[in-house]
C-alpha positions, -999 to +999 in steps of 0.1 A: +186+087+290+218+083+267+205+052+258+170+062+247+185+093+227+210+070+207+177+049+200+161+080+188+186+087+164+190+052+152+156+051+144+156+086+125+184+081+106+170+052+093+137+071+083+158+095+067+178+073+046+145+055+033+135+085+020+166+096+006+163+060-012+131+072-028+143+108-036+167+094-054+146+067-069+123+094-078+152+119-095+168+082-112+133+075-127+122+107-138+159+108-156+152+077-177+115+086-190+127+119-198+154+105-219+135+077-234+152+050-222+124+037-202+098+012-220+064+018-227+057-016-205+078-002-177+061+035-176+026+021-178+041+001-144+049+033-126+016+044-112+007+005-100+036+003-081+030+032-063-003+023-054+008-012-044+037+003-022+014+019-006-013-012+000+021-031+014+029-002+039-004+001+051-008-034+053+022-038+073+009-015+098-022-038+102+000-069+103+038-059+113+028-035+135-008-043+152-004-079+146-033-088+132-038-107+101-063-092+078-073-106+046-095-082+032-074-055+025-083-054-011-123-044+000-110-009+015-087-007-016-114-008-035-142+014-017-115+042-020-110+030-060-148+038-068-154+062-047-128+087-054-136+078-094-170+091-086-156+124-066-135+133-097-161+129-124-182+151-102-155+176-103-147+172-140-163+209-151-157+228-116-119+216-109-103+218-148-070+213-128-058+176-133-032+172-098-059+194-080-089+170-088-067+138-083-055+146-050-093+153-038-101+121-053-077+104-030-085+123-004-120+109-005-109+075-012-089+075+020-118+093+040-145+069+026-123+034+034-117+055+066-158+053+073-160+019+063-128+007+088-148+023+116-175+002+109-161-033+102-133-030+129-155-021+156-169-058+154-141-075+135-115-067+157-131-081+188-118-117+171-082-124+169-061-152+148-080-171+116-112-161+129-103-122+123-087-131+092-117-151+076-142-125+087-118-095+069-116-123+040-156-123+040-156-085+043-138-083+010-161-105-006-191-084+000-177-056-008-171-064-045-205-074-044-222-044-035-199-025-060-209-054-088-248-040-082-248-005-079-247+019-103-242+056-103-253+081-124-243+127-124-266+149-143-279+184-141-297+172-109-267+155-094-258+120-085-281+093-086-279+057-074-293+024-078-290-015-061-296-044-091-310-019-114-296+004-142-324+021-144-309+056-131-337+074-144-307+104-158-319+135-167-306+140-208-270+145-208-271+126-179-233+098-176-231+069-156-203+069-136-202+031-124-226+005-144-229-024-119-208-052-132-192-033-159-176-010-136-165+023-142-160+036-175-149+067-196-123+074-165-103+100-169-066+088-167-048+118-145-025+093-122+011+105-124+041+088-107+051+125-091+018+119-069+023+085-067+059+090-047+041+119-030+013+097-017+040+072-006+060+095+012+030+115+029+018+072+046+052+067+050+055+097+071+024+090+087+035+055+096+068+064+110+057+091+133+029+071+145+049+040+155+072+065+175+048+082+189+030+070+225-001+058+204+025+034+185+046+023+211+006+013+230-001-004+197+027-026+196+025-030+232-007-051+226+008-066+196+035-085+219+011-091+250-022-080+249-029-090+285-001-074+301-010-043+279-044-042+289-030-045+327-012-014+325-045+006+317-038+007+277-072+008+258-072-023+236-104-013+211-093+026+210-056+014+200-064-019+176-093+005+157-069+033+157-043+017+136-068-006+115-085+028+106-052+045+095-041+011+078-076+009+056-078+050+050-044+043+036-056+012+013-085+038+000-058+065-010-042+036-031-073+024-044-077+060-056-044+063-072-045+030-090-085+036-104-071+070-119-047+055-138-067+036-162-102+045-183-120+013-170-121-002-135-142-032-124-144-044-088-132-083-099-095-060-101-101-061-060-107-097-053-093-121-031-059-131-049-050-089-045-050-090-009-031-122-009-005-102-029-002-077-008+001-094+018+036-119+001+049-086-003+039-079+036+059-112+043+086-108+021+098-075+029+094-082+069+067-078+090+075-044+104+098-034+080+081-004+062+116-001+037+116-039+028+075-035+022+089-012-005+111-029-022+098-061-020+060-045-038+081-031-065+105-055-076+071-083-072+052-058-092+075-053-121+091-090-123+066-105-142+064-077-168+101-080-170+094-122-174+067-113-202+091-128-230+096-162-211+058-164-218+062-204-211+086-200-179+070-167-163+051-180-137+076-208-126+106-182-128+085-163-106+071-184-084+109-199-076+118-162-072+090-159-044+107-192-027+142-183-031+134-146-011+112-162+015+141-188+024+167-156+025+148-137+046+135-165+072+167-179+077+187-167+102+220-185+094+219-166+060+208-135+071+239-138+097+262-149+073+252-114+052+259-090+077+293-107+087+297-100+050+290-068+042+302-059+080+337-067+073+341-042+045+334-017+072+353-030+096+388-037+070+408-014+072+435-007+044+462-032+046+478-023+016+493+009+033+505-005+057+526-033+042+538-003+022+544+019+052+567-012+071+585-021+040+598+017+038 
C-alpha cells in the first residue's frame, strides 16, 4: 500500500510540474507580446503550435498509450477543422461574442471527429500492425476527398449542401461557407493563444486522468499483452474504441483551433505529410510521454520559422536536427550518461565548506 501511494504521488507531481511548465510558459509569452519583443513571424506561430501540441498529445494516446499506430490522424483533424468553421459562421449574427463562438466551434469539432472515430474504429480497429496503419492512412485520404467535393452554403433558409456541384441554389444574401476544392473562405480569424493553452491544458487533463484511472490502466493492459488482457475479462473493442474516440475527438478540437486562426482553409492543409508530422513529434518526444509530445511539437513547429533566413540550409539544418534528437532519445548509453549528469548536482554536496570548516 506504501508502495502504491508513493507511485501515486510520483505520478501527480509530475502532472503538476507539466503544467506549472506551461503556466509559466503561458505568463513568459504573454510578457513578450505585450512588450513587443516578440516577432510578427513568431506570434502568427502561436495559435499552430497549440493546435499541433494538442494533435501530438492526442496522438500519443493512440500510439504511446493504446499502441496502435494510426496514420490518419490528420482526417479527424480535419473533419473537426470544417466542421467547426461551419458552426461558427452559423453563429456569426446570434453569438457576437468572439471566445464564446470559438470555444462552441471546437466543441463541435471535437464532437463531430468524435462521430466519425466511432465509425471508422469500430472496423479499423479489429486490424493491428501495418494493416491498421494503412487502412487509417486510407481513411485520411478519403476524407480530404469528400471535403474537396462538398460545398456548403447559410442563408435565410439555413444550411445547404451539395456533393460535386456548386450549385447551392442560396437564397439572395445567401454565403458559401466551404466551396469544394477552394475550401473555406471569408473565415473569421478569432483563434487566440489564451484558448489555445486552455485547450491544451483541458486534453492534457483529460489524458492524465484517464491513464490513471481503471479505464487507462485496462487500456495499457492490452497495449503490453492483449491476450493475457483479454484473459482476465478486459473488453478489448470497448477499451481500444474508447481511447481511439478520445484520441480523434481531441484531433477535431485542434483542427478547430488551427481553421480559426486563418481566413482560408483548404483540406490539402490535412494531407498525408501532417499526420506524418505529428506523428515525428509522437516519436521524438516518447511514446507515452505526454510532456516530451509538448516540447518536441513546439520546438519542430517553430524551428523552421526560426531557419527562414538560411533559406538554402533550412531543410538540411532541420532535417540533421530531426537525426540528432532521434539518436539522443533512443540511445540508452546517452540517456544514462545524462542523468548521471544532472544527478550528481543533486547528489554534491558543498565541499567548499567543509574544506573551510577543517582548515579552522
Amino acid at each position: 500500500m506504501t508502495m502504491k501511494i508513493k507511485k501515486m504521488s510520483k505520478y501527480t507531481r509530475r502532472n503538476f510540474i507539466t503544467y506549472v511548465m506551461l503556466a509559466i510558459l503561458f505568463v513568459v509569452v504573454q510578457a513578450l507580446v505585450s512588450t513587443g519583443n516578440v516577432s510578427s513571424l513568431i506570434k502568427g506561430q502561436l495559435v499552430p503550435i497549440c493546435a499541433y501540441v494538442v494533435m501530438a498529445i492526442s496522438l500519443n494516446l493512440t500510439v504511446g498509450v493504446l499502441g496502435e499506430l494510426s496514420l490518419g490522424h490528420a482526417g479527424f483533424m480535419s473533419v473537426g477543422a470544417f466542421s467547426g468553421v461551419v458552426m461558427a459562421t452559423c453563429l456569426q449574427t446570434v453569438v457576437p461574442i468572439a471566445w464564446l463562438r470559438l470555444a462552441i466551434a471546437i466543441i463541435t469539432g471535437g464532437v463531430f471527429a468524435a462521430m466519425v472515430g466511432v465509425i471508422v474504429g469500430i472496423p479499423v480497429l479489429r486490424l493491428k500492425g501495418d494493416y491498421l496503419a494503412i487502412v487509417t492512412l486510407a481513411f485520411g485520404e478519403i476524407i480530404k476527398s469528400i471535403i474537396n467535393n462538398l460545398y456548403i452554403g447559410l442563408d435565410s433558409g439555413g444550411l445547404h449542401m451539395s456533393l460535386l456541384t456548386d450549385k447551392l441554389n442560396l437564397a439572395e444574401g445567401g454565403k458559401t461557407i466551404l466551396g469544394g476544392p477552394m475550401g473555406a473562405t471569408g473565415v473569421s480569424s478569432i483563434s487566440t493563444f489564451t484558448m489555445g493553452m486552455i485547450l491544451i491544458v483541458v486534453c492534457l487533463t483529460v489524458i492524465f486522468n484517464l491513464v490513471n484511472s481503471k479505464s487507462g490502466r485496462a487500456v495499457m493492459a492490452l497495449r503490453d499483452n492483449r491476450i493475457a488482457a483479454e484473459s482476465v475479462g478486459i473488453n478489448v473493442t470497448k477499451y481500444k474504441l474508447m481511447a481511439f474516440v478520445i484520441s480523434a475527438s481531441m484531433a477535431g478540437m485542434a483542427g478547430t483551433l488551427f481553421a480559426m486562426n486563418y481566413s482560408t482553409v483548404v483540406a490539402s492543409k490535412f494531407d498525408f505529410n501532417t499526420s506524418i508530422l505529428v506523428l515525428v513529434f509522437v516519436v521524438l518526444g516518447g511514446l507515452g510521454n505526454m510532456r516530451g509530445s509538448i516540447i518536441a511539437a513546439a520546438a519542430l513547429t517553430i524551428l523552421p520559422e526560426l531557419l527562414r533566413q538560411f533559406q538554402d540550409y533550412r531543410m538540411l539544418a532541420y532535417a540533421i536536427v530531426l537525426i540528432l534528437v532521434m539518436l539522443a532519445t533512443n540511445n540508452p548509453t546517452l540517456s544514462a550518461a545524462f542523468r548521471r549528469f544532472f544527478g550528481s548536482f543533486r547528489r554534491k554536496k558543498p565541499t567548499s565548506d567543509a574544506k573551510g570548516g577543517a582548515a579552522q
